[in-house]
C-alpha positions in Angstrom: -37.1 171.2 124.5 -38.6 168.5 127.0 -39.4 166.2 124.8 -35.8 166.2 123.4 -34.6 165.7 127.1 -36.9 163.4 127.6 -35.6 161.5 124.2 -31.6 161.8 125.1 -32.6 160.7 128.5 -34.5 157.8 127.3 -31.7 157.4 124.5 -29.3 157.3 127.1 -30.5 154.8 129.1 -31.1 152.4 126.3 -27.5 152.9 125.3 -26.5 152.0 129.2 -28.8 148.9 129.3 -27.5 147.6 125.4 -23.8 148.4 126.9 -24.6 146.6 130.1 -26.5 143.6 127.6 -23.0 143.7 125.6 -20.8 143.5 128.5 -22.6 140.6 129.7 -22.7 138.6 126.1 -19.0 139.8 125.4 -18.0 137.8 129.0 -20.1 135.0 128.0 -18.3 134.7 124.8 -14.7 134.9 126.7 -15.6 132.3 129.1 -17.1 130.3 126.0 -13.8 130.7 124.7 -11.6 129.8 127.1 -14.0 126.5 127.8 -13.3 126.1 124.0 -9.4 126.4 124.7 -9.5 124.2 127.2 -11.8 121.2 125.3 -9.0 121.7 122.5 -6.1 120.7 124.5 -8.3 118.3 126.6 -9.0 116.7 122.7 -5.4 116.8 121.9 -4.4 115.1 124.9 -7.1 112.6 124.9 -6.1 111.8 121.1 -2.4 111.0 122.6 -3.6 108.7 125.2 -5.9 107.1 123.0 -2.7 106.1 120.4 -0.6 105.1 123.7 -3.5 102.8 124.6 -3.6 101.6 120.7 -0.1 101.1 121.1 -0.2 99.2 124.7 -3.2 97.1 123.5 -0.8 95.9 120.2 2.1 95.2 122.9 0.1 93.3 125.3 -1.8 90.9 121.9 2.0 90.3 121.5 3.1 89.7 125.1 -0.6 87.6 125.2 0.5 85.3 122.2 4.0 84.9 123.9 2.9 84.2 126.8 0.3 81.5 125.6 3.5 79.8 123.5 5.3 80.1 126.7 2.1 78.4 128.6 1.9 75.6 126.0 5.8 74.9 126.6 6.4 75.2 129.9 2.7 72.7 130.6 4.6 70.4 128.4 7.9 70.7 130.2 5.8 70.3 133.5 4.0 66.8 132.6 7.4 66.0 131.8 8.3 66.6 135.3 5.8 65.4 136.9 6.1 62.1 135.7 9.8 62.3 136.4 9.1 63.7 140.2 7.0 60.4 140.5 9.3 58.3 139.3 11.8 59.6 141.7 9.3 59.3 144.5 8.5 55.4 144.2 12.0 55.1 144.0 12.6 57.3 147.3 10.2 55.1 148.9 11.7 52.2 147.6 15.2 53.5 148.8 13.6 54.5 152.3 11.9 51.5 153.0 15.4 49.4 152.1 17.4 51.9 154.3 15.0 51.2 157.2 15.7 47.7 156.6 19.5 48.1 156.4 19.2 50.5 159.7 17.2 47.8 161.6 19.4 44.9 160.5 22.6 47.6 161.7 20.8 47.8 164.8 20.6 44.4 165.9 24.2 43.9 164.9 25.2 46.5 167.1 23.2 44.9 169.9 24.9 41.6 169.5 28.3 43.4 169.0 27.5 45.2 172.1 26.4 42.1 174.4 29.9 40.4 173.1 31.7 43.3 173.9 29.7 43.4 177.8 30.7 39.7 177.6 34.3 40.2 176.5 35.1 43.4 178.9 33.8 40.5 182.1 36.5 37.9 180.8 38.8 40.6 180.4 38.0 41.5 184.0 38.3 38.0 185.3 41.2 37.3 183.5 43.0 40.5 185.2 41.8 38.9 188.5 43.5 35.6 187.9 46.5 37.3 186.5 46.6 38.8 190.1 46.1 35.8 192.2 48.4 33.9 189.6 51.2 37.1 190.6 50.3 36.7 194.2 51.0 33.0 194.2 54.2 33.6 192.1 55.5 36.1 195.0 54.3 33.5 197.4 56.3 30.8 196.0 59.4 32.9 195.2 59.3 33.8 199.0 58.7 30.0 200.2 61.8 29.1 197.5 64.0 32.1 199.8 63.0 30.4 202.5 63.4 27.0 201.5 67.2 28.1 200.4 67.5 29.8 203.5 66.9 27.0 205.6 69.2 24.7 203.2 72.1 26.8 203.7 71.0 27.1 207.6 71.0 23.4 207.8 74.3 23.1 206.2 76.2 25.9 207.8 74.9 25.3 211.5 74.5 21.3 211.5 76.1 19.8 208.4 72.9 18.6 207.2 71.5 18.4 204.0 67.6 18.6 203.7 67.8 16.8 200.5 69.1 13.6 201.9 67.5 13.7 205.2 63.5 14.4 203.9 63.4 10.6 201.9 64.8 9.0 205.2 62.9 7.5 207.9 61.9 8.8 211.5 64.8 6.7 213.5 63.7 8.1 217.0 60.6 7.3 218.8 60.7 10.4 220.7 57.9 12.4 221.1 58.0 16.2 219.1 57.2 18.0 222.2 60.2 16.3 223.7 62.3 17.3 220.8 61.2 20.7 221.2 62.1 20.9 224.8 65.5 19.5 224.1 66.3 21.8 221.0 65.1 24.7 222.8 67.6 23.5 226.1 70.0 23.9 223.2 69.4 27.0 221.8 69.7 28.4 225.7 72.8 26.8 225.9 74.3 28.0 222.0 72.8 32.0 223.2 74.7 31.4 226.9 77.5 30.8 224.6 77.7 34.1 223.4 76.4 35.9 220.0 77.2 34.4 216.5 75.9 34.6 213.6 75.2 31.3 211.9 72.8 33.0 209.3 75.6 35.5 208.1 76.9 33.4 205.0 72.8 32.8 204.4 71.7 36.8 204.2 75.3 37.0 202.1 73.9 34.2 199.5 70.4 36.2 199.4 71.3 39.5 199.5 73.8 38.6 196.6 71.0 36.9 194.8 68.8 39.8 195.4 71.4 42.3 193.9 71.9 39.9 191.0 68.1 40.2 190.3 67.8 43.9 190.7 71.1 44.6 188.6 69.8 42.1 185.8 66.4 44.3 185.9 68.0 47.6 185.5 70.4 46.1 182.9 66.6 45.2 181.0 65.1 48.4 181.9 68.4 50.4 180.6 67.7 47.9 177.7 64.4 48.8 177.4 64.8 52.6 177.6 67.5 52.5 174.7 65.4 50.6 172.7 62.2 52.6 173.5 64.4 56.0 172.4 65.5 54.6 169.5 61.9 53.9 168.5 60.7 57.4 169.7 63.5 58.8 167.2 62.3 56.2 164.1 58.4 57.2 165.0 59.6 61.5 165.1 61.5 61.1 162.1 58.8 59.4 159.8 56.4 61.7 161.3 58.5 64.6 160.5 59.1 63.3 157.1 55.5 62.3 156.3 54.7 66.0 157.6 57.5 67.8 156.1 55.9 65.8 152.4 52.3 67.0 153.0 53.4 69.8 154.1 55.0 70.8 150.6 52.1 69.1 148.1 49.9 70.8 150.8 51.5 74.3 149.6 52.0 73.4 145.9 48.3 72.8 145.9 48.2 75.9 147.7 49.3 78.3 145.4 48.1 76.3 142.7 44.1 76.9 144.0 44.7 80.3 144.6 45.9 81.7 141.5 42.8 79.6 139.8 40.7 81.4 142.6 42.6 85.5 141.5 44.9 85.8 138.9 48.7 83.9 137.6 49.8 87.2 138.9 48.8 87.0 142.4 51.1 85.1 145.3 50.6 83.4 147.6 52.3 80.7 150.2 52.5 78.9 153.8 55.3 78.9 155.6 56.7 77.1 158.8 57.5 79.2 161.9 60.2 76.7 163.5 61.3 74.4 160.7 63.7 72.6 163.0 61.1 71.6 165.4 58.4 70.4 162.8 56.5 68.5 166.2 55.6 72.4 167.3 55.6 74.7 164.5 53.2 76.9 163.4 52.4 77.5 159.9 51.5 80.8 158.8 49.3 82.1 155.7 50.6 84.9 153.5 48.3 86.0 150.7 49.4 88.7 148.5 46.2 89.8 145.7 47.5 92.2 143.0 47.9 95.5 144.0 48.2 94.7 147.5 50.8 94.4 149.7 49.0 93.2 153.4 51.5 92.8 156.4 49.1 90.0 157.5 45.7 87.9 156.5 43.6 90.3 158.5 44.3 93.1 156.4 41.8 91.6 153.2 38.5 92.3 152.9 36.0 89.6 153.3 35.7 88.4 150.1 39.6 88.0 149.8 39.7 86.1 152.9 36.8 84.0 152.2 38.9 82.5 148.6 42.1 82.5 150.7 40.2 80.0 152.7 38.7 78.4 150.4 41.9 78.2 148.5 43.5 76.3 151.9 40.8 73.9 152.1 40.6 72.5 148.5 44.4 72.4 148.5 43.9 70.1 151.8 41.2 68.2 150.1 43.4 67.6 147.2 46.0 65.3 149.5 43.1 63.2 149.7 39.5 63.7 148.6 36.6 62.6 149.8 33.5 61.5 148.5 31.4 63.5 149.8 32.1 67.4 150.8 29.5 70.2 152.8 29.6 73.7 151.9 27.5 76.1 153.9 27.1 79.9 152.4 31.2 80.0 151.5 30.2 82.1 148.4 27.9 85.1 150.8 30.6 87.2 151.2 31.7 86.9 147.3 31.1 89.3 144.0 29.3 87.7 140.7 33.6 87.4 139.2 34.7 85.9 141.9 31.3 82.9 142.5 31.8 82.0 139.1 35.6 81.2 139.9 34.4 79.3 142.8 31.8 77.8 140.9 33.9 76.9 137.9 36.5 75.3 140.4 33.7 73.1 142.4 32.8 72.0 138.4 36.6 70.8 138.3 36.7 69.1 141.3 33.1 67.3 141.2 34.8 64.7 138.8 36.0 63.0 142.2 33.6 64.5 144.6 30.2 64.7 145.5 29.5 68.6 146.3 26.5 69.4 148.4 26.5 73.7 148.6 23.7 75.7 150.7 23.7 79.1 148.6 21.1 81.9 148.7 23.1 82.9 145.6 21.7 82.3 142.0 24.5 82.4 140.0 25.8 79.1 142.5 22.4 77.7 141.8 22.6 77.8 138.1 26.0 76.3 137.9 24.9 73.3 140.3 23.0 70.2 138.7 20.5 69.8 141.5 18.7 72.0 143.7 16.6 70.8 146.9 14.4 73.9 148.3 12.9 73.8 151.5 9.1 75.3 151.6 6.6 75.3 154.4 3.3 75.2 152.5 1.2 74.1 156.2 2.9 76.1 159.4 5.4 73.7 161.3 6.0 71.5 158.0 9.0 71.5 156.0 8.9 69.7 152.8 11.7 69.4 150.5 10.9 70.1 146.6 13.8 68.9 144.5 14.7 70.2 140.7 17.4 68.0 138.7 18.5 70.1 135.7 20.5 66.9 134.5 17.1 66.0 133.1 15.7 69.3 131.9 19.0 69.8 129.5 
């Protein structure tokens, strides 16, 4: 009976160990398992990256071979530049080095043309000068001719003398001057013991009456003068009104014109005088009506609107009279890609007669232009201009 204790004991405890032993190697084999799992889905995943990578390794031969047909052209295009950059270099050196030239030679005409003008404002000067001694001496001699007629009609009132007849004759008396004085002066006691008269009262007569005669026949040239200075004041306001009033108009025409090219043929607009019967001080006002909008005033668009409105008035100012040259500084900033290739289309219309020159950060403007000047600053502190004529490339 022990020994068969002794046996299920020993029995049992083999089974215990071999369940422990089976426990253990049935845990090895789930971790083996999930470790297997997990290396089949690593595999699969791998396998997809691997055909992605096949697949970016045949895009990127492609994009290599493009890129090297691109390389070849573009080198080519770029020898072809560079010889064309040079030649446009001598030929700005040339063109600097005659410019100089033309500058200095300006120069020292402006130095001579401004000694002769020194010279010409000191004549000028001196010429005022005489023209004031030569008025002085005129007064002078006016007042020594009053005088002289004074004492003519003195003579012949008071002594029935005529100075005319008695200055060729000669001295009859051998009387001393100071004598003569003494014995007119007795006289002139004698005459003023008399009583008062007034022998000089037909004289001041004469010379006021030839005094009023002067000062009438200047206010009859003054009065002359005046009518004759309105009358030119009213010829001057009228062709100015009349050359205003016809600018004015082709102004407007151009006006509308500009800014239906700018929106659409359905959009208004128009300028309109505030006073038309005073055109010397009216003011002109702006009414632009897009499609779809109906703004009391110009303030009411948005930026972009107002920008082509203004843009509109200038061009249909430059159209009067264009120049040769025009400067445009970031008009097209505040404008949408529709409405800078209407601005650029109507620059391409107008450059038949006129030299554009645009600073643009935009790229559409810069593609419709047919050269571009960049500034870069390759060394701190130094600008340096790299132009790009497309004229050429095409």
């Amino acid at each position: 009976m022990r020994l068969v204790e002794q046996d299920y004991q020993q029995a049992e405890q083999d089974y215990n160990f071999t369940q422990a032993q089976y426990n253990d190697v049935n845990l090895q084999v789930t971790r083996q398992q999930s470790k297997l799992g997990a290396l089949k889905q690593e595999l699969v995943f791998k396998e997809n990256q691997l055909a992605e990578i096949i697949s970016q390794i045949q895009v990127n031969r492609k994009q290599l071979t493009e890129a090297e047909v691109s390389i070849t052209d573009n080198t080519e295009i770029l020898a072809t530049s560079e010889a064309a950059l040079l030649a446009i270099l001598k030929q700005k050196e040339a063109d600097e080095k005659t410019l100089s030239e033309v500058d200095q030679a300006f120069y020292n005409l402006r130095n001579a043309m401004q000694e002769k003008e020194n010279s010409l404002r000191q004549k000028q000067k001196r010429k005022e000068q005489m023209d004031k001694v030569l008025n002085d001496l005129k007064d002078k001699l006016n007042e020594l001719k009053l005088q002289l007629a004074g004492m003519k009609e003195r003579l012949q009132v008071e002594f029935r003398v005529s100075i005319d007849d008695i200055l060729d004759e000669p001295r009859t008396t051998t009387i001393e001057l100071e004598l003569l004085q003494q014995n007119a002066d007795k006289l002139k006691k004698r005459i003023e013991n008399i009583g008062e008269v007034n022998p000089t009262a037909i004289e001041a007569f004469q010379e006021m009456k030839k005094r009023y005669e002067f000062i009438l026949e200047q206010k009859n040239d003054l009065v002359t003068a005046k009518d004759s200075l309105l009358q030119t004041i009213q010829e001057v306001e009228a062709t100015a009104n009349q050359q205003f009033l016809e600018t004015f108009n082709r102004v407007r025409e151009n006006f509308q014109m500009v800014f239906k090219a700018l929106f659409t043929e359905e959009d208004t607009a128009d300028l309109v005088l505030d006073n038309p019967a005073n055109l010397a001080e009216t003011g002109i006002d702006i009414i632009a009506k897009p499609k779809g909008k109906r703004p009391s005033s110009i303030t009411q668009l948005s930026g972009g609107e107002k920008t082509l409105t203004a843009t509109a008035l200038l061009f249909s100012i430059y159209l009067i009279k264009p120049a040769p040259f025009c400067i445009l500084d970031e008009v097209d900033a505040p404008l949408d890609d529709a409405n800078v290739g209407k601005f650029t289309q109507m620059i391409k219309k107008f450059s038949e007669n006129s030299q554009f020159i645009i600073v643009t950060h935009n790229k559409q403007t810069m593609s419709a232009v047919d050269v571009v000047y960049g500034v870069t600053m390759q060394e701190p502190g130094v600008s340096k201009l790299v132009p790009v004529d497309f004229r050429s490339l095409n």
